[in-house]
Residue, then its C-alpha position, 0 to 999 in steps of 0.5 A: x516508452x512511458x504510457x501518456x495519461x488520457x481519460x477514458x471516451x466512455x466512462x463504462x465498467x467491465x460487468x463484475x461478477x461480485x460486489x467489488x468497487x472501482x470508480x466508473x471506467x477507471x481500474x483502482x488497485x493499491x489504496x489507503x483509508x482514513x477513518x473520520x467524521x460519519x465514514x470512510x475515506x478511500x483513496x487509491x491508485x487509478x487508471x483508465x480502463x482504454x489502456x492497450x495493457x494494464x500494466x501501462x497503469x504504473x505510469x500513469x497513476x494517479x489518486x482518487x477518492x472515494x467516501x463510505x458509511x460503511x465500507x462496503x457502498x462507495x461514493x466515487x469523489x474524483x481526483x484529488x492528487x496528480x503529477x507535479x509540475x514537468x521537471x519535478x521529482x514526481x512528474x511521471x506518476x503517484x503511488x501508493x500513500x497514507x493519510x493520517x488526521x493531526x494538527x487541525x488537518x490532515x496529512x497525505x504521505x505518497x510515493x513520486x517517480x520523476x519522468x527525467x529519471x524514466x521512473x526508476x527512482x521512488x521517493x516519498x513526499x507529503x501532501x495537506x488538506x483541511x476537508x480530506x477532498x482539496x489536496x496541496x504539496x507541502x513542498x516542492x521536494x521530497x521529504x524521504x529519501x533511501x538512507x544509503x546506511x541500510x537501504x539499496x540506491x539506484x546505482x548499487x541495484x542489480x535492475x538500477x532501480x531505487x526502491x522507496x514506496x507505500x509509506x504506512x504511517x502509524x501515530x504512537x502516542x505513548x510515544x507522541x511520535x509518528x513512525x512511517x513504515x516503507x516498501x524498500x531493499x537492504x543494500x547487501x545480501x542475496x538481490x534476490x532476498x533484499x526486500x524489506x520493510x523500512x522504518x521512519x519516525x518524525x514528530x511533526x509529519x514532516x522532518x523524518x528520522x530513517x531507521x534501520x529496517x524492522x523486517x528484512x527476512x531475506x526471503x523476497x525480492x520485494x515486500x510490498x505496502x506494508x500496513x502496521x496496527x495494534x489488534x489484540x495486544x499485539x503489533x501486527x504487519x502485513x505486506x504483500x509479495x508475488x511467487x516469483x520473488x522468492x528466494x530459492x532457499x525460501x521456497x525450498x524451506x515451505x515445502x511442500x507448500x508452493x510459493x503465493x501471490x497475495x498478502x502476508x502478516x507477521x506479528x511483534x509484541x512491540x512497533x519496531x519489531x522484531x516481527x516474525x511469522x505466525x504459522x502460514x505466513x500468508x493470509x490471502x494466497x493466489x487462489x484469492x486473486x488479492x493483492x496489498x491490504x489495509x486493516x481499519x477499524x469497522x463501524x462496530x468496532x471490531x477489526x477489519x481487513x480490506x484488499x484489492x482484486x487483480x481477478x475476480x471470477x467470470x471476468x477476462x483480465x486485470x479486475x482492478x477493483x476493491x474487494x467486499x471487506x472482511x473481519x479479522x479473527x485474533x487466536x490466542x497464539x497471534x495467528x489470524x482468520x478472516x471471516x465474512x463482514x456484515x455492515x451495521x444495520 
């Protein structure tokens, strides 16, 4: 039975017991930032907190904006992306996107799931704006789709869902082209280790080139919210994924260490790979309670590095909240650390 958006009565947040952000009586999980002007733009996935089950919030998601100077004050801003109209290919709910600037405005890549299809099919469409508050559709269709060359379709899916999600976009302008960086599964191999992170290139944000994938390790079910960027002359990636959806033979290749809930990274001397993991592969493992991030460049310049919490210490059940960011640390050998971030003065 597919969950039925409803505000909440009492715009009222959980007591917190550390500084993390979520709009009042609203969860915020998966997000996505952009850079520009005299701050931070955050935009995220929201539900109510009224829901019997948090998990309900998958089908009910929608965007919400929030803006910063700083990255650590938000200033809730409201929604500004919901379902389409009944009948459409993004009727149920939104997920997660990207907003890059380009051309004069800007332009927002987000996930839809149709209400026909009981959300099993993820496809990828655009949104525009000129003030980054007043979203419209650039199209009634999607604009990416799974290429079935490479990428598993609904029909071959052992769960008989299609996986298309969190497209990343990442401007190269040596290249002057925009590649998007996408949550999806090759279409062959172990079900269990098909997860992978898909590629896509366009030169105007909206007719788009599939690509090959450029990490497919085999190892998870799924690799979720891929983010890319430059730090260091290196490329950097990172995702997340849960313990259970590693591969048997994966989890047998890391012991003694024991399979994580939370956010990976690999890094490449080039955009389309190949990646690989540095050392530890996870950045922010169980015990943090973090899960997806995105990496943007702070006030001062320096790199830094912004997660969700789905647990926060002294609060009962799903926090849903965006965590105080942190700054990313480069060792000469690709590894990263993350260390405490102090906002500009």
């Amino acid at each position: 039975m597919l969950t039925v958006w409803r505000e909440p009565e009492v715009p009222s947040l959980h007591s917190l017991a550390s500084p993390c952000y979520s709009p009042p009586g609203h969860y915020l999980w998966d997000f996505w930032l952009l850079k520009h002007g005299e701050g931070y733009h955050l935009y995220h996935l929201t539900a109510p907190r009224t829901l019997p089950d948090p998990e309900q919030r998958h089908d009910v998601a929608r965007v919400r904006y929030a803006f910063s100077r700083d990255l650590v004050g938000w200033e809730d801003r409201g929604l500004v992306l919901e379902p389409g109209a009944p009948g459409s290919w993004d009727d149920l709910s939104i997920w997660t996107g990207s907003v890059i600037a380009a051309h004069g405005q800007f332009y927002m890549l987000y996930t839809g799931r149709a209400a026909g299809e009981r959300g099993r099919v993820q496809r990828i469409g655009l949104a525009v704006s000129r003030d980054l508050q007043h979203w419209e559709r650039w199209s009634d269709r999607p604009l990416l789709e799974a290429d079935p060359r490479w990428y598993e379709k609904a029909e071959a899916s052992p769960t008989g869902n299609e996986s298309w999600r969190d497209p990343y976009v990442y401007y190269e302008p040596q290249e002057a082209m925009f590649y998007a960086f996408i949550t999806a599964r090759v279409k062959e191999g172990d079900p269990q280790g098909r997860g992978c992170i898909a590629a896509a290139r366009s030169e105007d944000l909206v007719t788009w080139e599939v690509l090959p994938p450029v990490v497919a390790p085999g190892h998870f079910y799924e690799m979720e919210v891929p983010t890319v960027w430059k730090g260091n002359g290196r490329y950097y990636l990172t995702f997340s994924t849960q313990a259970q959806w590693y591969t048997p033979e994966h989890a047998e290749e890391i012991s003694p260490e024991q399979p994580q809930t939370g956010i990976f990274y690999y890094v490449s001397d080039h955009l389309l790979g190949p990646y690989r993991p540095v050392g530890k592969e996870v950045l922010l493992g169980t015990d943090s309670g973090c899960y997806t991030s995105r990496t943007i460049e702070g006030p001062k310049g320096d790199d830094v590095l912004l997660t969700w919490r789905s647990r926060v210490p002294g609060v009962e059940g799903f926090a849903g909240c965006l965590d105080r960011p942190r700054r990313i640390v480069y060792h000469p050998d690709g590894r990263l650390a993350l260390e405490p971030y102090e906002p500009a003065s």
